[in-house]
KOLZA-627894 format. One record per residue (C-alpha): residue number from 1; x, y, z. Coordinates in Angstrom, 1 decimal, decimal comma, padded with zeros to 4 digits. Layout:
BEGIN
<site seq="NUM" X="X" Y="Y" Z="Z"/>
...
//
This chain:
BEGIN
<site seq="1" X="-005,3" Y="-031,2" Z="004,0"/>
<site seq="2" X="-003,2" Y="-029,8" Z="001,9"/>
<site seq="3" X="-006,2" Y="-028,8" Z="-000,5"/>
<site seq="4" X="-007,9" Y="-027,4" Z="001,7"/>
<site seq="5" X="-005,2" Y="-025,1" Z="002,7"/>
<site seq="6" X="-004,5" Y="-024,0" Z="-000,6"/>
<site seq="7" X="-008,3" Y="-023,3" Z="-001,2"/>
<site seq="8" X="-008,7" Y="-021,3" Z="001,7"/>
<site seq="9" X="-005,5" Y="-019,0" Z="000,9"/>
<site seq="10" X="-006,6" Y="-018,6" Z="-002,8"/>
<site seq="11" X="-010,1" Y="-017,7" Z="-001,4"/>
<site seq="12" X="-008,5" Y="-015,3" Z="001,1"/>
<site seq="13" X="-006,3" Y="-014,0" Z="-001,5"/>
<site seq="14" X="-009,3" Y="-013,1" Z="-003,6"/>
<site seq="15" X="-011,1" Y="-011,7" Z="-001,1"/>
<site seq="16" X="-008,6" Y="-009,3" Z="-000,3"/>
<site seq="17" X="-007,3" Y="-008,3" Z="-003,5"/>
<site seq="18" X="-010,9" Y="-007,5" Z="-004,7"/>
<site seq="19" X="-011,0" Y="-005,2" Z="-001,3"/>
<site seq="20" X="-008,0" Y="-003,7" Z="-002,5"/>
<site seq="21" X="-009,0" Y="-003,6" Z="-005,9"/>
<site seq="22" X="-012,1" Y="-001,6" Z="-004,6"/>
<site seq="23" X="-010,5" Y="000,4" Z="-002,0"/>
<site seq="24" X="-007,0" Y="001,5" Z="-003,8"/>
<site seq="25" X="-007,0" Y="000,4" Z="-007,6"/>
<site seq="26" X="-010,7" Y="001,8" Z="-008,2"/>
<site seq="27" X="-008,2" Y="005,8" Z="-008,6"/>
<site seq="28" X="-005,0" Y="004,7" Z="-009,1"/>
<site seq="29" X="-005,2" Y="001,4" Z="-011,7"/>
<site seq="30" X="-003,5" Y="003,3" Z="-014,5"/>
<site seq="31" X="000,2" Y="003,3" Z="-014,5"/>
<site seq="32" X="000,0" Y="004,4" Z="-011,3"/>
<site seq="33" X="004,2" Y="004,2" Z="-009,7"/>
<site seq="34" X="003,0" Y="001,5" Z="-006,8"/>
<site seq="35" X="006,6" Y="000,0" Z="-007,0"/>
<site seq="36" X="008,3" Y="003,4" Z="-007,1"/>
<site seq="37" X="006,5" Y="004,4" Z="-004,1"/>
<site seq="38" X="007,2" Y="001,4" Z="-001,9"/>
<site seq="39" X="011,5" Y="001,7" Z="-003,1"/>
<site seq="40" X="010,8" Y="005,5" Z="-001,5"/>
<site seq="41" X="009,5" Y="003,9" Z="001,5"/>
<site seq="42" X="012,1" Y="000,8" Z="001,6"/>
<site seq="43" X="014,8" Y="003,7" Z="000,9"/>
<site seq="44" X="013,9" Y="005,9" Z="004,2"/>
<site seq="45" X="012,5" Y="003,2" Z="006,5"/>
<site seq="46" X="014,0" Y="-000,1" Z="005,6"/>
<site seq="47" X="011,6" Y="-002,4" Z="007,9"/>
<site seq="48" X="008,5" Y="-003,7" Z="007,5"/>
<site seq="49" X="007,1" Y="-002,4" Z="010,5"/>
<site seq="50" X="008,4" Y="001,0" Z="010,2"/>
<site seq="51" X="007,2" Y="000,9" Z="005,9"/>
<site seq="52" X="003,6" Y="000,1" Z="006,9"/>
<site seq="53" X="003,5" Y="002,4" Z="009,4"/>
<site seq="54" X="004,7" Y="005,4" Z="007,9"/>
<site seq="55" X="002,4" Y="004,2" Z="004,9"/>
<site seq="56" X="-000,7" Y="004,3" Z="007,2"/>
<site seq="57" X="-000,3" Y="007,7" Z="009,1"/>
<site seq="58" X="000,4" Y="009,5" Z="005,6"/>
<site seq="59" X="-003,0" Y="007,8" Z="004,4"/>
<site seq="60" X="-005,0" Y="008,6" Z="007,3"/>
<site seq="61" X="-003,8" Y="012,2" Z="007,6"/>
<site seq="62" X="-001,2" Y="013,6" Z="004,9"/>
<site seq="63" X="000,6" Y="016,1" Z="005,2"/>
<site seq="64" X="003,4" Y="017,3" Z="003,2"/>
<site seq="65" X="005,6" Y="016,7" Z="006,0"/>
<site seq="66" X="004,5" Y="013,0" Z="005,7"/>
<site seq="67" X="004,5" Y="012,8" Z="002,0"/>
<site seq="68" X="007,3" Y="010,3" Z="000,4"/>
<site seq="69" X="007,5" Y="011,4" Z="-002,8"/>
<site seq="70" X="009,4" Y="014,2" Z="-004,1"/>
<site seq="71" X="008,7" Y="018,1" Z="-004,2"/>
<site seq="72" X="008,3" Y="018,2" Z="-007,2"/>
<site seq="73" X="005,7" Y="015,2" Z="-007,8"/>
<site seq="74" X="003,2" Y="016,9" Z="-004,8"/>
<site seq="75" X="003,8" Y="020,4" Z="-006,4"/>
<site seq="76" X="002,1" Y="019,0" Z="-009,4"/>
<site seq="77" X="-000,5" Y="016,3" Z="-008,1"/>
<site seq="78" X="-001,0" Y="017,8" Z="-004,9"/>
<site seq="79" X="-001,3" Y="016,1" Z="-001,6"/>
<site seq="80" X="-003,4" Y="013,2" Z="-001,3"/>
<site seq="81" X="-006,6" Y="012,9" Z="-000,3"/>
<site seq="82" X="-007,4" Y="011,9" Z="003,4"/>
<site seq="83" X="-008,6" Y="008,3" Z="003,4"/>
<site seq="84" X="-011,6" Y="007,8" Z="004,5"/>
<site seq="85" X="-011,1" Y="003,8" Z="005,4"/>
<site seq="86" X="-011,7" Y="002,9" Z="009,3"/>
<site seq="87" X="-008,4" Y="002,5" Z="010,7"/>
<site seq="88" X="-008,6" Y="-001,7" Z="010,2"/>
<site seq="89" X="-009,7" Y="-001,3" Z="006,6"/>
<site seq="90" X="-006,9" Y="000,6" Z="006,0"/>
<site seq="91" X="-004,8" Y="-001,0" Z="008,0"/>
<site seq="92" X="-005,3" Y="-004,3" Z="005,9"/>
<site seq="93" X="-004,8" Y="-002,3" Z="002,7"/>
<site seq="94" X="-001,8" Y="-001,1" Z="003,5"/>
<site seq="95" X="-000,4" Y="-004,9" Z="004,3"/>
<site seq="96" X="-002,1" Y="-005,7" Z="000,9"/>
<site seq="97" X="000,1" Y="-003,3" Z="-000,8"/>
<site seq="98" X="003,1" Y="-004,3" Z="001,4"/>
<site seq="99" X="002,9" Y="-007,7" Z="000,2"/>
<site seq="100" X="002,0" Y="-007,0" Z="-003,5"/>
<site seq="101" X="005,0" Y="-004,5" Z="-003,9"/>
<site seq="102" X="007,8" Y="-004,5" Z="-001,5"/>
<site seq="103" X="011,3" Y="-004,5" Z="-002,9"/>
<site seq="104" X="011,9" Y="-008,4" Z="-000,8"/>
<site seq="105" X="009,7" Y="-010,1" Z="-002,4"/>
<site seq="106" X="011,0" Y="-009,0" Z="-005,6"/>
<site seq="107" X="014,8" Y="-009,9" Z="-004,5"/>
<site seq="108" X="014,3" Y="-013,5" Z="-003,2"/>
//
């Protein structure tokens, strides 16, 4: 039984990461500041509720207003550009990213 679980999660695990790989990675692989960016978020909305979701509205329509980073960084690289992920889609990406970079996981 155990197996089994542990087959299925490394599956799943897979799976997703690939998607993410596809989705997120595919423009931002190289030294891109993933962990930075999630410390920004952790800094200003501590929970995870409150991270993902303020990830997710930026993604699906950003707007200075909603950007994280500093002045600076968007008056050089600009804003971002609107996803164009169905809400779900990026919805799961964003937990993907959650659970590959938040500051917790790092701690405990």
């Amino acid at each position: 039984m155990v197996k089994a679980i542990f087959i299925i999660t490394l599956f799943l695990s897979s799976l997703y990461g690939s998607t993410f790989k596809k989705n997120c990675l595919s423009c931002h692989e190289n030294d891109f500041k993933f962990n930075m960016i999630i410390k920004k978020y952790t800094q200003k909305y501590s929970s995870e509720k409150k991270i993902k979701e303020a990830i997710f509205e930026y993604l699906r329509e950003p707007t200075i207003e909603k950007a994280i980073l500093p002045y600076e960084y968007i008056n050089r690289f600009g804003i971002k550009a609107k996803s164009n992920l169905d809400d779900k889609t990026l919805r799961e990406m964003v937990d993907i990213y959650y659970e590959m970079f938040n500051i917790k996981s790092k701690i405990y």
